[in-house]
C-alpha positions in Angstrom: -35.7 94.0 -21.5 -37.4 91.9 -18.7 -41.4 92.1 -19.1 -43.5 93.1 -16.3 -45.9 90.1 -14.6 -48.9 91.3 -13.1 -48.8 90.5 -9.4 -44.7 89.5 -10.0 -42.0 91.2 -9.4 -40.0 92.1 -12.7 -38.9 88.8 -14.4 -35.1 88.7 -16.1 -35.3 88.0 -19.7 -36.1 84.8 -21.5 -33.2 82.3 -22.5 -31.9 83.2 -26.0 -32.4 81.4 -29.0 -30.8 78.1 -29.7 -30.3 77.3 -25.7 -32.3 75.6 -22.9 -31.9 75.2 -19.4 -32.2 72.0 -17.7 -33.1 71.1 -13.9 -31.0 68.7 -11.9 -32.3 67.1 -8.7 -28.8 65.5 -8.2 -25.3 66.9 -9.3 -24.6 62.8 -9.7 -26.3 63.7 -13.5 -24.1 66.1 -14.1 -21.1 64.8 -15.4 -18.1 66.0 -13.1 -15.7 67.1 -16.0 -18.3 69.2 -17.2 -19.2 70.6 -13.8 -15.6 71.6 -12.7 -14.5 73.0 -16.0 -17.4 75.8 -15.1 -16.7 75.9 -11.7 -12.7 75.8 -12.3 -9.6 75.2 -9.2 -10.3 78.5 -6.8 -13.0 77.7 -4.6 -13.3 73.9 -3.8 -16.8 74.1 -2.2 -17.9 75.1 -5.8 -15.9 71.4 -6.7 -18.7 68.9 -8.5 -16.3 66.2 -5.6 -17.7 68.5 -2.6 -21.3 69.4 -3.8 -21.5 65.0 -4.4 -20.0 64.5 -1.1 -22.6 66.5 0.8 -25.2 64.8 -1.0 -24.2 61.4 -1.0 -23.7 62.0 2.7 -27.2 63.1 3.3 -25.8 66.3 4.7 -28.0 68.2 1.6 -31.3 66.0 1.1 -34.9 67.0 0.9 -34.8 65.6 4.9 -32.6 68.2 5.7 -34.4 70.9 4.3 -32.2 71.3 0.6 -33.2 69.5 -2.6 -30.7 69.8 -5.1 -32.2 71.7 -8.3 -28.8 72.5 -9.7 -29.6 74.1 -13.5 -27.4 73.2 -16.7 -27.4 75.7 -20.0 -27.3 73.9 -23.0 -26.9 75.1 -26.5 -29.4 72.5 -28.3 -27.0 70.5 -29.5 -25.9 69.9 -26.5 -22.9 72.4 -25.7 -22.8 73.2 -21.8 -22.9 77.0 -21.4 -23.0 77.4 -18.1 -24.9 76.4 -14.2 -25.9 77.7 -11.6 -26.2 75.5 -8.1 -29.3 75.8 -6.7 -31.9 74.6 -3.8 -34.8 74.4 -3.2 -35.2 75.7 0.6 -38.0 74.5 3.2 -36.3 76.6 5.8 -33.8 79.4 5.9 -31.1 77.7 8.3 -27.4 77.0 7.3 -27.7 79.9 4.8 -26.2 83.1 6.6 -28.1 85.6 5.2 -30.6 85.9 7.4 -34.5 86.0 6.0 -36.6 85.3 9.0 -38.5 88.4 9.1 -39.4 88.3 5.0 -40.5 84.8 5.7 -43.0 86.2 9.5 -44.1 89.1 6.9 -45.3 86.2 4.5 -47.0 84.5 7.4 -48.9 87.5 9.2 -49.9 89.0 5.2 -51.1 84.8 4.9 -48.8 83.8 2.3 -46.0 81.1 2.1 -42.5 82.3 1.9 -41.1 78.4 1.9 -40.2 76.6 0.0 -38.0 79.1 -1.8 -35.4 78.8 -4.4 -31.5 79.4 -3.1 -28.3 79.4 -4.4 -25.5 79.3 -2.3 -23.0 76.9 -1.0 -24.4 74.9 1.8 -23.4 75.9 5.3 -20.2 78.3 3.5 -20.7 81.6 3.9 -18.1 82.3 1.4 -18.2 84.9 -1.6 -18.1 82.5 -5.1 -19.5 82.5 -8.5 -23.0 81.5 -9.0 -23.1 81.7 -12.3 -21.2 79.3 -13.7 -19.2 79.4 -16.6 -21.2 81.9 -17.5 -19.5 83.4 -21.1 -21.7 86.5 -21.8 -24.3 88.3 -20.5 -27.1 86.1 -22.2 -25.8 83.4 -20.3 -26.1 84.5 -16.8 -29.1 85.9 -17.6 -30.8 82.5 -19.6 -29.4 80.8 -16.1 -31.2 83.7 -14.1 -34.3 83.0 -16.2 -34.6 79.5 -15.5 -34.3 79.9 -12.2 -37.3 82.4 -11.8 -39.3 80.0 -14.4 -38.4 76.9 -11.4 -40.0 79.5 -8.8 -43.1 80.1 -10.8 -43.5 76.5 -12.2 -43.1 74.7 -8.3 -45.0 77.3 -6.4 -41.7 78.9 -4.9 -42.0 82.1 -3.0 -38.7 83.3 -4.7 -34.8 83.0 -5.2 -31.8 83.8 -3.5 -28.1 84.4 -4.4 -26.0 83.8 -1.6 -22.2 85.2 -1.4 -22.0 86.3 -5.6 -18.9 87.5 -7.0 -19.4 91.3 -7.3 -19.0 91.0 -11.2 -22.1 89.4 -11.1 -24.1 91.5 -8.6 -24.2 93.5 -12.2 -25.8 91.1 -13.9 -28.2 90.4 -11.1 -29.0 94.3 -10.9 -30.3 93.9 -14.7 -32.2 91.1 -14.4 -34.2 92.9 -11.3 -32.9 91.7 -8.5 -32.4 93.5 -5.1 -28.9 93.7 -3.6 -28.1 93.3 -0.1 -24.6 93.8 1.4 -23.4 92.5 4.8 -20.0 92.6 6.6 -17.8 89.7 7.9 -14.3 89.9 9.2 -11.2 88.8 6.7 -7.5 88.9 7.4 -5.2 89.9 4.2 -1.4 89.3 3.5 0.6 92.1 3.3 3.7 90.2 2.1 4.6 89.0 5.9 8.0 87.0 6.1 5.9 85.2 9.2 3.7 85.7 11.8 6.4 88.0 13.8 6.2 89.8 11.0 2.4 90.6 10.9 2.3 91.4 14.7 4.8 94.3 14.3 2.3 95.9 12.2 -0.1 96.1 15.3 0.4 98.8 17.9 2.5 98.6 21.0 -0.8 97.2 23.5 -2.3 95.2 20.7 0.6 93.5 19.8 2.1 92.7 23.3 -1.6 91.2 24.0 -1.8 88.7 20.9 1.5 88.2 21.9 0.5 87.1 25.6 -2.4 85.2 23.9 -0.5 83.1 22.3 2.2 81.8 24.6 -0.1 80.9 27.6 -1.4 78.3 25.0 2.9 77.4 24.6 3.0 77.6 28.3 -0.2 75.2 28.5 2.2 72.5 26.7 -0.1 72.4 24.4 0.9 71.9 20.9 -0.3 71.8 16.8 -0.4 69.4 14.2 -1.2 70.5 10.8 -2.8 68.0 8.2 -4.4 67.7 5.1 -7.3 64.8 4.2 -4.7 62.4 2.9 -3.4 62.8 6.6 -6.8 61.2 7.8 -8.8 58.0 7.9 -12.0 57.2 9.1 -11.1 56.2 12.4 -9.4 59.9 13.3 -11.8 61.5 11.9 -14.0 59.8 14.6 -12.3 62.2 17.1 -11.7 65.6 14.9 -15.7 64.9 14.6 -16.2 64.5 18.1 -14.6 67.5 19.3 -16.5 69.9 16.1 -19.4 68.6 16.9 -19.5 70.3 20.4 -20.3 73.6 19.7 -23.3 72.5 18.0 -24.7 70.3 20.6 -23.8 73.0 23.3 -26.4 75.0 21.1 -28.9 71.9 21.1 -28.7 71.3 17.5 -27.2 69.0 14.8 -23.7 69.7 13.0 -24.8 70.5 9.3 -22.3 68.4 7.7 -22.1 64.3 9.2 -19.0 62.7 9.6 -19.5 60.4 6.4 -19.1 63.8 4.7 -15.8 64.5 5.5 -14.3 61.4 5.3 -15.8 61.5 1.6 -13.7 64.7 0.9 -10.5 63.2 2.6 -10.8 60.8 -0.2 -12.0 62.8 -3.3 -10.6 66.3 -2.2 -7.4 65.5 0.0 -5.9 69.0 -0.6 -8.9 71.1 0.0 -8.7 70.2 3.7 -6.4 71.6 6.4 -7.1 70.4 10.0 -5.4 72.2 12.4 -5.0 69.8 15.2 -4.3 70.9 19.0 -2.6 68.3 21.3 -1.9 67.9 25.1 0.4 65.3 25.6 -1.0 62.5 23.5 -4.6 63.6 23.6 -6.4 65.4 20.8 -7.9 68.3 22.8 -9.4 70.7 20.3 -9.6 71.1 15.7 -10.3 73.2 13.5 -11.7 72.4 9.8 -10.3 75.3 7.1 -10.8 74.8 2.9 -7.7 76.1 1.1 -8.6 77.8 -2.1 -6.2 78.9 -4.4 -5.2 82.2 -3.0 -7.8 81.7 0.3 -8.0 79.6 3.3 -11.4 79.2 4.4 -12.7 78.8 8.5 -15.6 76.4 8.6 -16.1 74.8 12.1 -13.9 74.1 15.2 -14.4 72.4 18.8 -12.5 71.6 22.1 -12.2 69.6 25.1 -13.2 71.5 27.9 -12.1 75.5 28.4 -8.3 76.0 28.1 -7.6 80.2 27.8 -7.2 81.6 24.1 -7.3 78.2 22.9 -9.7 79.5 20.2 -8.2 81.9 19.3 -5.0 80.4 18.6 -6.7 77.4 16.9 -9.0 79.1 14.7 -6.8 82.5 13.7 -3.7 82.4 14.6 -3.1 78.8 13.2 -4.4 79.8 10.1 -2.4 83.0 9.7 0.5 81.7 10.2 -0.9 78.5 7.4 -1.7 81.6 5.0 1.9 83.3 5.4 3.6 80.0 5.2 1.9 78.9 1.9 1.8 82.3 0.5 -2.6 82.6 0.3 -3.4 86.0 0.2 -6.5 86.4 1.9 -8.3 84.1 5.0 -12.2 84.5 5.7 -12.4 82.8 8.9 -16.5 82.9 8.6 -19.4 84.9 9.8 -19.9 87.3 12.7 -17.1 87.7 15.8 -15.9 91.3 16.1 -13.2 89.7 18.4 -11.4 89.2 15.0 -10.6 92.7 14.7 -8.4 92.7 17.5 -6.8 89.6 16.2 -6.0 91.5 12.7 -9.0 90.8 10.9 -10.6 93.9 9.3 -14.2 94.5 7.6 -15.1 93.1 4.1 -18.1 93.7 2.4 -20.3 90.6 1.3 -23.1 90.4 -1.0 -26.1 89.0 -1.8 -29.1 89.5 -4.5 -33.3 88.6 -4.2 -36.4 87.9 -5.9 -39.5 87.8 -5.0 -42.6 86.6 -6.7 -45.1 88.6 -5.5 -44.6 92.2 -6.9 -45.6 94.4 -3.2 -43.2 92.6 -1.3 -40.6 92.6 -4.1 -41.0 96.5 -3.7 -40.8 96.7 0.1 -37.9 94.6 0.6 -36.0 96.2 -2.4 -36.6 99.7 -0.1 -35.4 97.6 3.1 -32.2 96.6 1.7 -31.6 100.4 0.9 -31.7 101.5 4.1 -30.1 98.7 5.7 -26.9 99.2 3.3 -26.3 102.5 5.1 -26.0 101.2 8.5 -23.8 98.3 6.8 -21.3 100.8 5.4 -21.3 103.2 8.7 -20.7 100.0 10.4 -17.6 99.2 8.3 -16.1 102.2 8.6 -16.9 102.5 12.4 -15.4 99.2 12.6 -11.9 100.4 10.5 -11.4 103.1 13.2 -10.6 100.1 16.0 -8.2 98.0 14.5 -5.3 96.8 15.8 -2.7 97.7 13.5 -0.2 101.3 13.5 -1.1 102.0 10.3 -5.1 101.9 8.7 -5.9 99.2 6.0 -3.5 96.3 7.9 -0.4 97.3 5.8 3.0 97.7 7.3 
């Protein structure tokens, strides 16, 4: 059982016998066989080809506010167990569960909530293992151990799992950690023949409006081009960079992965990429970047040339149902926030995620926080499922 710390919150349990957990400030020293035999061929932002790209790209460096302290479990002699991908955080941006008021509680009680200790995929809001390879019990806990020991050895305020697998919210609940559960917006295959198909399951008005969405972009002469990495060099993605780079500067900040990134990943991850590509004429006018998983297409970032109407939404949801239906994917998380999804056929799914905290008083508080904010969560969901578009509830025919 997990021993009590004086001033700590409650620590999971020691490593077992016969293994040790080792700290990586580069996944570059972990070998990449090794890595993606844990990680395996569902998610490929969990890919040791993706997590190298971002940092070989400076996209994750200690400059950008995320140094790599990705930990290995080891058998002594030497058999991998299991990792878990981990940062250490000197801010809370790019993560998507938002921690801003834990970290102004720190500050006015005259404490240091950065740097902290997170694991999550950076800038992908998307539900994955973060324990690794994780075999048993023993092992996600050893993992869950090591990380906590990290916090306490390099002054950490505490750690973070991002977007877990609900399997191992369990394991987290054991080991002391506080669950927290938020809602995004996913779309779900029903078996659709094609797109047709899905909009029949919406009612009369809803379907005769994503209808008319959809063919002022036809009657815009504007067309799409889908394409995978191998579809890419360096010199287009000068322009598909251009134009995702927008929204960000709109915002006046920085996109959170450079260029060099994703030409890395059009090399090392060709098939993980689907750029859904809107022309006018001859002119590149607006892209979206998706992932495709093995059953999941993944919406990560998008930009366009000046206003053209439902643009957007045809680029970024439509697009990618239609890429889902066509492939046969079963599910497509188009990322964070936008209750204009739900109109579009996107209904609510909850996501997770699971803290720690050092110091034992404000381990306490925010474990009562997260209570009460999981009610408003699920009366939010279930608000939400009384508005959607389709004839029938839960999206099915």
């Amino acid at each position: 059982m997990p021993q009590a710390v004086p001033g700590k919150a409650t620590l999971p349990p020691e490593s077992g016998p016969g293994m040790r957990v080792s700290v990586h400030d580069a996944i570059s020293s972990v070998p990449a066989a090794d890595w993606n035999r844990l990680a395996g061929d569902c998610y490929p932002f969990l890919k040791h080809e993706f997590l190298l790209a971002a940092e070989q790209s400076s996209s994750v460096s200690p400059e950008t506010g995320w140094t790599p302290r990705h930990l290995t479990l080891h058998t002594d002699d030497g058999v991998l167990l299991g990792a878990m991908l981990l940062y250490e955080k000197s801010h809370s941006w790019g993560e998507f569960v938002f921690d801003w008021a834990w970290a102004n509680a720190y500050r006015r009680a005259g404490l240091y909530y950065y740097p902290k200790l997170v694991s999550a995929v950076p800038f992908t809001p998307a539900t994955c293992p973060k324990l690794l390879g994780t075999g048993s019990e023993q092992h996600g806990q050893a993992l869950l151990a090591g990380a906590c020991d990290l916090a306490a050895s390099s002054g950490c305020s505490s750690v973070h799992l991002l977007f877990p697998t609900e399997a191992e919210m369990a394991i987290l609940d054991r080991a002391g950690f506080h669950p927290r559960r938020d809602c995004q917006f996913h779309w779900h295959n029903a078996g659709f023949v094609d797109i047709d198909d899905f909009l029949s399951s919406f009612s009369a008005a809803k379907r005769k409006k994503a209808r008319r969405d959809r063919r002022k972009v036809a009657e815009a002469g504007i067309r799409f081009r889908h394409l995978s990495g191998r579809d890419l060099d360096a010199g287009h993605w000068d322009r598909i960079y251009e134009l995702i780079s927008r929204p960000f500067v709109e915002r006046g900040s920085v996109p959170y992965f450079t260029r060099e990134f994703f030409v890395n990943l059009s090399a090392t991850l060709p098939d993980a990429l689907l750029i859904v590509q809107a022309e006018l004429g001859q002119r590149v006018i607006a892209a979206a970047v998706f992932y495709v998983g093995a059953d999941t297409l993944y919406g990560r970032y998008w930009g366009s040339e000046g206003h053209h109407d439902a643009l957007h939404f045809e680029t970024c949801y439509y697009q990618g149902i239609e890429f889902c239906i066509a492939n046969g994917l079963a599910r497509f998380e188009p990322g964070t926030q936008g209750e204009h999804k739900i109109s579009r056929g996107f209904t609510p799914a909850l996501t997770r995620s699971a803290h720690w905290l050092a110091q034992e008083e404000f381990h306490a508080a925010i474990g009562e926080y997260m209570e009460a904010e999981a009610l408003h969560v699920d009366q939010y969901v279930q608000q939400v499922n009384e508005h959607t578009p389709f004839r029938h509830k839960g999206g099915g025919r």
